[in-house]
C-alpha angles and dihedrals in degrees: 000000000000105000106215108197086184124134078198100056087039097060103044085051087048091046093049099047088040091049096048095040108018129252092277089049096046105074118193082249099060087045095055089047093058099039092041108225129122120265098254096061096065086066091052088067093021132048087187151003084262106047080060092046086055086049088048100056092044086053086056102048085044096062097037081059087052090056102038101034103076094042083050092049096043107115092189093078127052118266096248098042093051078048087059099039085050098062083030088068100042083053092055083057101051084045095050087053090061093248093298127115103037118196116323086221082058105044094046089043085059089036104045123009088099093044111048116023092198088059095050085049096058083040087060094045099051089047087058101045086046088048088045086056101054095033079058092058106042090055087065085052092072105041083066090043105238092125126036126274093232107059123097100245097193075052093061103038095051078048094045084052100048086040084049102054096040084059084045089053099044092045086063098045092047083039085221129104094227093109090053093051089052096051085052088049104043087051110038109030094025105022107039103012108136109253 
């Protein structure tokens, strides 16, 4: 059996397994198995179950940039509708996981906001820079006025987010996509459909 002494290695298994059966459900042990390396060599990259929670969920945020980023970024498309592909694409994962796993912000949020105040803390960092993006972008909305000029956009995008995460939610709980499609549909054809 091949030994891996990578972080790297080491958070992407820790993502994975936390992802799939929450932080509480996911013990050091489990994680070391998986990743096959010896016990000692976790504490050699983490003082403690919640300095890797911290890296996983930078890992997480990391690689969702990596995703939306580039839809966000793309010119080529109007603002709102890369808004839209951008959600429309978190929403393909979570499908092509068979409803299972949700969002990893979300999970933790439910799991560990109350536990471990340095988590709730990253949790609340990578909300907001998820709520800056696409406040970025739907400035630029309306400046192309496909949004009106009077509503607050920091104030929808941290709605479209939390909207966002209860769909998510209840996506995993009725195992369909169905909530995830509505939310599509309620902001983007109802919501903010140009009258």
């Amino acid at each position: 059996m091949k030994r891996i002494h990578s972080k790297e290695t080491l958070l992407q298994v820790g993502l994975d397994l936390v992802w799939s059966r929450g932080f509480n459900g996911t013990g050091v042990e489990a994680i070391l198995k998986e990743a096959k390396i010896p016990k000692g060599s976790f504490y050699n990259f983490f003082s403690s179950k919640e300095e890797f929670s911290l890296a996983v969920i930078d890992k997480f945020v990391a690689s969702r940039s990596a995703v939306l980023s580039p839809i966000l970024n793309d010119a080529s498309l109007p603002a709102l509708e890369r808004v839209k592909k951008s959600f429309e694409t978190i929403i393909a994962t979570f499908e092509e996981s068979g409803c299972y796993k949700g969002c990893l912000l979300g999970n933790l949020g439910q799991e560990m906001s109350d536990q471990y105040e340095s988590v709730r803390q990253r949790l609340e960092l990578s909300l907001q820079l998820w709520e800056k993006r696409v406040s970025d972008v739907l400035i630029q909305a309306q400046n192309d006025s496909s949004i009106p000029a009077y509503i607050d956009v920091a104030m929808l995008a941290e709605n479209m987010i939390a909207s966002f995460q209860g769909a998510v939610l209840r996506s995993k709980i009725k195992k369909s996509p169905e909530p995830l499609r509505h939310f599509i549909h309620l902001y983007f054809n109802v919501f903010l459909a140009q009258r």
